[in-house]
Residue frames as a rotation matrix with the C-alpha (Angstrom) as fourth column:
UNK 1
-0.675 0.437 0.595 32.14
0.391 -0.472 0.790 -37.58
0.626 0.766 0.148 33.91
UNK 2
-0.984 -0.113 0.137 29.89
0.103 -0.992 -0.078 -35.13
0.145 -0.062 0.988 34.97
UNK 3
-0.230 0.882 0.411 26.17
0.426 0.471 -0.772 -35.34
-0.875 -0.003 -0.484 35.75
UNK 4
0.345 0.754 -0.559 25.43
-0.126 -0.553 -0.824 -32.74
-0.930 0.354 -0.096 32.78
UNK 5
-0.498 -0.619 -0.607 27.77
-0.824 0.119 0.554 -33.97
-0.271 0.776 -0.570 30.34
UNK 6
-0.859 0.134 0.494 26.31
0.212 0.972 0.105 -37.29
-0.466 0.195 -0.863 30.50
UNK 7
0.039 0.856 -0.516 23.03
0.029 -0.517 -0.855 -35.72
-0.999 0.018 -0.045 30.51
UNK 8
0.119 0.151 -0.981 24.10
-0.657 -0.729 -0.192 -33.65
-0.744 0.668 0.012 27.49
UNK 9
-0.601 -0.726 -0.335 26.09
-0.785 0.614 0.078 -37.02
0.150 0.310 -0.939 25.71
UNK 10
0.291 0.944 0.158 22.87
-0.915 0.226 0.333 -39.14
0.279 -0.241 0.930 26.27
UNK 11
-0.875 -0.468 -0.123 25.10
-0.206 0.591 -0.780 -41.40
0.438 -0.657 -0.613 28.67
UNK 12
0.370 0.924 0.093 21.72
-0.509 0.118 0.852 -42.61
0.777 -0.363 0.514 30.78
UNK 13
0.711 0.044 -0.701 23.76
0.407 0.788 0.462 -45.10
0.573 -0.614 0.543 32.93
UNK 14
-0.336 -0.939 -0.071 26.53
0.735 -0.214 -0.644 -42.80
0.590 -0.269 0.762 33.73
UNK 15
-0.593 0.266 0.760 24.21
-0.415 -0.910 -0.005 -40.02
0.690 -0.318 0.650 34.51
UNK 16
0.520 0.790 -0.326 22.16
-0.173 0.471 0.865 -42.64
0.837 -0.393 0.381 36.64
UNK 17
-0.010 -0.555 -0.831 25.02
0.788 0.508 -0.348 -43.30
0.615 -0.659 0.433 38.86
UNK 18
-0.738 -0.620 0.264 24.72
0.415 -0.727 -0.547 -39.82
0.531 -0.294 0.795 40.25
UNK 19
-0.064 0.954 0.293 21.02
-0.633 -0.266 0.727 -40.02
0.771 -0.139 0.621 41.53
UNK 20
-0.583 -0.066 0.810 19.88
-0.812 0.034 -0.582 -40.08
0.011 -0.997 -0.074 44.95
UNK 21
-0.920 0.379 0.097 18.02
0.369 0.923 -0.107 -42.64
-0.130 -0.063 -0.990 46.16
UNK 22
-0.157 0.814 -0.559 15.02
-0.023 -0.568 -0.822 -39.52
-0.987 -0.117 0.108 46.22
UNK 23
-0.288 0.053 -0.956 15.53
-0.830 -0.512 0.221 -39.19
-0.478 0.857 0.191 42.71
UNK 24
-0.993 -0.034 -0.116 15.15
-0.081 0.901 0.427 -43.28
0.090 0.433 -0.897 41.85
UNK 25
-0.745 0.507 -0.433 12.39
0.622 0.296 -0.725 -43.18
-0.239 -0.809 -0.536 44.26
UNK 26
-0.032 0.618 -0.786 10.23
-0.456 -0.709 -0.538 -39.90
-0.889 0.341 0.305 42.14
UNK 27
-0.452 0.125 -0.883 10.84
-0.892 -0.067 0.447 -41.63
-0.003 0.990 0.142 39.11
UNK 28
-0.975 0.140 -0.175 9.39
0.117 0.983 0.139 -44.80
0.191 0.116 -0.975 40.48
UNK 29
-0.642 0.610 -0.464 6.42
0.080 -0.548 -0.832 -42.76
-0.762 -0.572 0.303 41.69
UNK 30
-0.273 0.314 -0.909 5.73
-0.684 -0.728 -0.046 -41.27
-0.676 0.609 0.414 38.63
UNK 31
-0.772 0.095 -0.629 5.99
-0.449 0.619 0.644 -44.17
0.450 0.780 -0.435 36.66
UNK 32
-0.677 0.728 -0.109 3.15
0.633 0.501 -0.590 -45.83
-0.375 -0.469 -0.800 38.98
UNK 33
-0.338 0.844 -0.417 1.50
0.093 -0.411 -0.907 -42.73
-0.937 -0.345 0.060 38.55
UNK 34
-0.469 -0.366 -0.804 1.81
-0.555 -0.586 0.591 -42.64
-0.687 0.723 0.072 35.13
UNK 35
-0.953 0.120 -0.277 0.35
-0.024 0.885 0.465 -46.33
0.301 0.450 -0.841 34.49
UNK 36
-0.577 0.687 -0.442 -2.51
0.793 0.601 -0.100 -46.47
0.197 -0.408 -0.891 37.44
UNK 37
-0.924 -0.138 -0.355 -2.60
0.327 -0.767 -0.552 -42.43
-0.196 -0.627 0.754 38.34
UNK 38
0.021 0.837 0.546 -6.08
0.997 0.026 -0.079 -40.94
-0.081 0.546 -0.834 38.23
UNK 39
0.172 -0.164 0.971 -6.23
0.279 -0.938 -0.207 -37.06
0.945 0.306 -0.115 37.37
UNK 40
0.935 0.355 0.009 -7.00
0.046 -0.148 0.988 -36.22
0.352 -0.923 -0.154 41.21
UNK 41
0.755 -0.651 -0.082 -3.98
0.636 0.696 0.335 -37.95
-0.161 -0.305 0.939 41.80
UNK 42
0.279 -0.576 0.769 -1.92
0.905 -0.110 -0.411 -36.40
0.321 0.810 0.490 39.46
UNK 43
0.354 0.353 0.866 -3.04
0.340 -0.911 0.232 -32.86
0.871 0.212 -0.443 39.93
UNK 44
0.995 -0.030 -0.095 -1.78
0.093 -0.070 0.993 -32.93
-0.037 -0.997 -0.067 43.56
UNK 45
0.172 -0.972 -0.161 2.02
0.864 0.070 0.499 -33.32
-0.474 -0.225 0.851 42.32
UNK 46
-0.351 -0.566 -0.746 4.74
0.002 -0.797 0.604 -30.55
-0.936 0.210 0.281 41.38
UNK 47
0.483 0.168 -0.860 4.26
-0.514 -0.740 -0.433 -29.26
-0.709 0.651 -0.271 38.09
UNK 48
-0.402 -0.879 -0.257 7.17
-0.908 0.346 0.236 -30.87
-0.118 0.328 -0.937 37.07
UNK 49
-0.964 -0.253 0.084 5.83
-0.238 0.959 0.154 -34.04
-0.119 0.129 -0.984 37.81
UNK 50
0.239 0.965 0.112 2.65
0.098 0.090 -0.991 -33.70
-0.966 0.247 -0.073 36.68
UNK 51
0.278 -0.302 -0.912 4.63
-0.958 -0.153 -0.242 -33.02
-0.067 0.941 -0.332 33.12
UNK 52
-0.690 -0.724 -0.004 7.54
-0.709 0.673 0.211 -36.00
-0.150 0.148 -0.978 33.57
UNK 53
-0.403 0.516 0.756 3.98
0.073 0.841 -0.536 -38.35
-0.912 -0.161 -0.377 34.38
UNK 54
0.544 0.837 -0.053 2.12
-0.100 0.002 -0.995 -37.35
-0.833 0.547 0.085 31.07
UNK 55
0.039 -0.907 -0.420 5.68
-0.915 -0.201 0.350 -37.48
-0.401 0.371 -0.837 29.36
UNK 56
-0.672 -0.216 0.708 5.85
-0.457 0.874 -0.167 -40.95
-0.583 -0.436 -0.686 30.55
UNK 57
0.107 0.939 0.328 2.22
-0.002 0.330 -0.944 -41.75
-0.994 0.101 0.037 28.97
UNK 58
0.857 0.232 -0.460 2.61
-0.371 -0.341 -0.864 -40.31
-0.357 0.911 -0.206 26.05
UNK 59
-0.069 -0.834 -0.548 6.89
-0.892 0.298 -0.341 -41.95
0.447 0.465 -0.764 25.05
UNK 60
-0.809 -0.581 0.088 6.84
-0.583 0.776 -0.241 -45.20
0.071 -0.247 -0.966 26.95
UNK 61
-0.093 0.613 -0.785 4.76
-0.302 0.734 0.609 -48.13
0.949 0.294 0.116 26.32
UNK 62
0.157 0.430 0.889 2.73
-0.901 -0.306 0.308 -49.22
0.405 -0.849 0.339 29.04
UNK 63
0.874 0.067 -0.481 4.32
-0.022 0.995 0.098 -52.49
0.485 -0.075 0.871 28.68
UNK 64
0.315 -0.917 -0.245 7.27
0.546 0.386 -0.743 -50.96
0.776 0.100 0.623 29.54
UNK 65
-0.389 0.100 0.916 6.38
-0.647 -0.738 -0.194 -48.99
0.656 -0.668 0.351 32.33
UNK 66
0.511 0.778 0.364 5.17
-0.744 0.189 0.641 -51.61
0.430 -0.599 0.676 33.70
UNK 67
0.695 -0.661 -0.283 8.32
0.713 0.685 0.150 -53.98
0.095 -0.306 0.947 34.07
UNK 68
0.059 -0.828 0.558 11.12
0.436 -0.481 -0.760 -50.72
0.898 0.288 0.333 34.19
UNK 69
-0.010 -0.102 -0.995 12.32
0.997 0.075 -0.018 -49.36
0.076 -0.992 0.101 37.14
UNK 70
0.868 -0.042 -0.496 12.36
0.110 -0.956 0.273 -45.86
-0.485 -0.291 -0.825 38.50
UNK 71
0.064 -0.998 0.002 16.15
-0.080 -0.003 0.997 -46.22
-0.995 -0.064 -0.081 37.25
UNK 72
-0.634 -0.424 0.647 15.55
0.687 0.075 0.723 -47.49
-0.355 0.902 0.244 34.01
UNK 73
0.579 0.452 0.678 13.29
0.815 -0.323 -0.481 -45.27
0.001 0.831 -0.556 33.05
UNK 74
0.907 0.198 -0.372 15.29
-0.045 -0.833 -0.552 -42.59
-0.418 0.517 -0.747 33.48
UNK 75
-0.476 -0.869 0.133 18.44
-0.131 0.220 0.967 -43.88
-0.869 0.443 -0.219 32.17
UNK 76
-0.139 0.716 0.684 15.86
0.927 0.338 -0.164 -44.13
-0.349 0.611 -0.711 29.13
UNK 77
0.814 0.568 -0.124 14.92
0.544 -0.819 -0.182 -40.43
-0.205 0.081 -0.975 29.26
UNK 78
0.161 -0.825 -0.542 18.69
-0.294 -0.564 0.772 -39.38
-0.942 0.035 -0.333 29.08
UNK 79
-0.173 -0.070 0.982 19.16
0.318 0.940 0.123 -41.59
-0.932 0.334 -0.141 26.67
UNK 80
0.018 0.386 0.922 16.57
0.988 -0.151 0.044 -40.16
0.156 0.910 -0.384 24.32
UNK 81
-0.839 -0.349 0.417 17.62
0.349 -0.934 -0.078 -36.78
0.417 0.080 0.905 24.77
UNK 82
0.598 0.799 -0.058 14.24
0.504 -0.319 0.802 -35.73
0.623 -0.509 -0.594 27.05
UNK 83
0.718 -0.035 -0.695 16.31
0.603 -0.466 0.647 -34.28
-0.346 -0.884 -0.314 29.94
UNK 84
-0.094 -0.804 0.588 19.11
0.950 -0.248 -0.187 -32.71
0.296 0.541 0.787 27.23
UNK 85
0.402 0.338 0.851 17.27
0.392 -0.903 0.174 -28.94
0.827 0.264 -0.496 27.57
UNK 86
0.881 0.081 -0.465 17.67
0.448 0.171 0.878 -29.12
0.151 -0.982 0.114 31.24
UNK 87
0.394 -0.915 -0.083 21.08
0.828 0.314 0.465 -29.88
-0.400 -0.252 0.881 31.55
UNK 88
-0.301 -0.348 0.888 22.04
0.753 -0.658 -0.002 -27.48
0.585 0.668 0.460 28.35
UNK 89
0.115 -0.201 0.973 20.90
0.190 -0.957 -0.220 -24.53
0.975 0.210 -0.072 30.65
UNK 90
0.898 -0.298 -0.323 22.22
0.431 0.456 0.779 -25.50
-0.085 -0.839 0.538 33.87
UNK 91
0.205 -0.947 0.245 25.72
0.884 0.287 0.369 -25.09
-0.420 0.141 0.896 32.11
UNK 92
-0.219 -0.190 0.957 24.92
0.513 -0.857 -0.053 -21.97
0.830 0.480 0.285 30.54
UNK 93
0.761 0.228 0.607 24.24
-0.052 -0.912 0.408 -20.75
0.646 -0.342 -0.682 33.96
UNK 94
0.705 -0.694 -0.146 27.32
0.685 0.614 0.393 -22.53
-0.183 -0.377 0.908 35.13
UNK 95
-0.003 -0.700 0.714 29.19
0.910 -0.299 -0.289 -20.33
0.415 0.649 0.638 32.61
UNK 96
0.407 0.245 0.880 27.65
0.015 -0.965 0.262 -16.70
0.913 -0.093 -0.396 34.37
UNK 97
0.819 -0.066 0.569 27.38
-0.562 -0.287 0.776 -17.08
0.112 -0.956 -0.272 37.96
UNK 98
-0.041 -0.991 -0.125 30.70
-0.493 0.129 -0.861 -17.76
0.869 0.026 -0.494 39.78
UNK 99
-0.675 0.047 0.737 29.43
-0.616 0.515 -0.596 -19.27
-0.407 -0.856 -0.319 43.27
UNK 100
0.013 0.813 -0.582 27.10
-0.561 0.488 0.669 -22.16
0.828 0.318 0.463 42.58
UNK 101
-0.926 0.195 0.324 25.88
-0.168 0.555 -0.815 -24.22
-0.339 -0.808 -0.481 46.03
UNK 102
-0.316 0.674 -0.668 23.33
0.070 0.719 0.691 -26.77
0.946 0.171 -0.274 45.87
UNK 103
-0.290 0.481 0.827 20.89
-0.880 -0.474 -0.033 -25.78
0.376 -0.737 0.561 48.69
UNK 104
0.034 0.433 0.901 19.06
-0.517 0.779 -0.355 -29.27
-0.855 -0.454 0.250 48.73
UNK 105
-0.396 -0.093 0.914 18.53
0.493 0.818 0.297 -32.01
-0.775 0.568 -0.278 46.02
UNK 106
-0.163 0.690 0.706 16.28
0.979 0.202 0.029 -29.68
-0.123 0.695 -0.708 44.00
UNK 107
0.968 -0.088 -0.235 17.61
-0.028 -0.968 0.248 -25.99
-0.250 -0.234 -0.940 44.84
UNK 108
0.155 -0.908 0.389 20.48
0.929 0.000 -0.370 -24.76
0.336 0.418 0.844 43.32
UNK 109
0.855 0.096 -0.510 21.66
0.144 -0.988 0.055 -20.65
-0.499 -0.120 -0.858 44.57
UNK 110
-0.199 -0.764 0.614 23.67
0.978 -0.192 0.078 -18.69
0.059 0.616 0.785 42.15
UNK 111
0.714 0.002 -0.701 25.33
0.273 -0.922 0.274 -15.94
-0.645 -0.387 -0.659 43.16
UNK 112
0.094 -0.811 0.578 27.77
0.928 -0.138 -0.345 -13.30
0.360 0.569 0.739 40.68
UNK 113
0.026 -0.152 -0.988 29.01
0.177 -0.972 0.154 -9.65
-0.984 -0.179 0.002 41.79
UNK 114
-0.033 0.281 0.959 28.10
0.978 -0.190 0.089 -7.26
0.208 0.941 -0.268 38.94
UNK 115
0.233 0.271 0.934 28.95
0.180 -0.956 0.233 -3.52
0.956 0.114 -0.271 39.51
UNK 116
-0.850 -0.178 0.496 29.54
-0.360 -0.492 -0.793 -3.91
0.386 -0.852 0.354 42.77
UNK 117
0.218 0.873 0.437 25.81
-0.933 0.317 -0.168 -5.78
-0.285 -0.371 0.884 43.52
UNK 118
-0.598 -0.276 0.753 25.10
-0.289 0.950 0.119 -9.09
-0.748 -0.146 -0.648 44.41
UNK 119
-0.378 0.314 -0.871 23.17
-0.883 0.161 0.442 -10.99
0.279 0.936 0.216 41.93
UNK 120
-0.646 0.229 0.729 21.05
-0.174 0.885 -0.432 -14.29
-0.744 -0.406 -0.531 43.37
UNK 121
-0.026 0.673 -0.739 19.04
-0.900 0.305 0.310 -16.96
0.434 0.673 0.598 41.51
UNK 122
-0.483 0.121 0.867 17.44
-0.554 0.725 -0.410 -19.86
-0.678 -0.678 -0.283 42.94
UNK 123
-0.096 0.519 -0.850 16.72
-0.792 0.477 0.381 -22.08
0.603 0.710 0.365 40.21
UNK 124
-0.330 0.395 0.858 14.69
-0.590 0.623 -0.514 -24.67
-0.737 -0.676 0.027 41.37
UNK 125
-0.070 -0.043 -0.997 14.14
-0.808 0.588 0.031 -28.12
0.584 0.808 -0.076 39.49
UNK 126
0.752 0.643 0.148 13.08
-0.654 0.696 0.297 -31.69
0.087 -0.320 0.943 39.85
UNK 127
0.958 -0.238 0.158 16.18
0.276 0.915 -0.296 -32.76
-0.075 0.327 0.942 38.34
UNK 128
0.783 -0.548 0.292 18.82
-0.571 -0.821 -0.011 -30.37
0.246 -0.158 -0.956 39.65
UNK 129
0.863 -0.472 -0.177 22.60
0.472 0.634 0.613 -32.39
-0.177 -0.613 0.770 40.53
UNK 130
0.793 -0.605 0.069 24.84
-0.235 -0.408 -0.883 -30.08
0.562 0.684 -0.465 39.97
C-alpha cells in the first residue's frame, strides 16, 4: 500500500512505516513543543508546524502527549482523518501532472507539457512522501 492510500484509508501504522526518521523526529518536536512550547518558541517554526503544534493542543490530551511518541502521534493523526485533505490533493495532482520527482523529503516538482509549454509546480509540504 501506498503512503496516500493509507493516508486516505486512515491506515496510521501502514502509513507510519513510510516515514523518515526526519519525519518521526518533527513530530516528536512538535509534540514537546506542543506540551512545554512557549509562543516565542513556536513562532520561530514553519507555518506548518506552528499549525500541526496548536492542532496537537487543541485534539490530544496532554496526558497523552505526554507518554506518545513522535510515531504514535501521528499514526493517531492518520487515523483520525487530520492528514486525509493532504493526501486527497496530492493524488489529484498525481492525476494532472505526468512527471512527479520528489526533490527532498518536503519538495515535490511537477512537471506536464500543455500546448507545447512546460508546466512546473513545486508543491512544498511538511508531510510530502510521495
Amino acid at each position: 500500500m501506498q503512503y496516500n492510500a493509507a493516508i486516505i484509508q486512515k491506515k496510521g501504522e501502514e502509513a507510519a512505516s513510510f516515514l523518515s526518521e526526519e519525519s518521526i523526529a518533527s513530530y516528536s518536536k512538535n509534540v514537546k513543543l506542543a506540551l512545554r512550547g512557549k509562543k516565542e518558541e513556536i513562532k520561530q517554526e514553519s507555518l506548518a508546524n506552528q499549525v500541526q503544534i496548536l492542532i496537537f493542543r487543541h485534539r490530544i490530551p496532554a496526558e497523552v502527549l505526554k507518554t506518545a511518541s513522535g510515531k504514535e502521534i501521528f499514526i493517531r493523526t492518520v487515523n483520525e482523518g487530520w492528514l486525509e485533505k493532504e493526501a486527497i490533493e496530492i493524488q489529484h495532482l498525481q492525476r494532472f501532472f505526468s512527471k512527479i520527482k520528489t526533490l527532498e523529503q518536503n519538495f515535490v516538482l511537477l512537471t506536464k507539457k500543455v500546448n507545447g509549454k512546460l508546466i512546473l509546480l513545486l508543491w512544498i509540504s511538511s508531510r510530502v512522501m510521495v
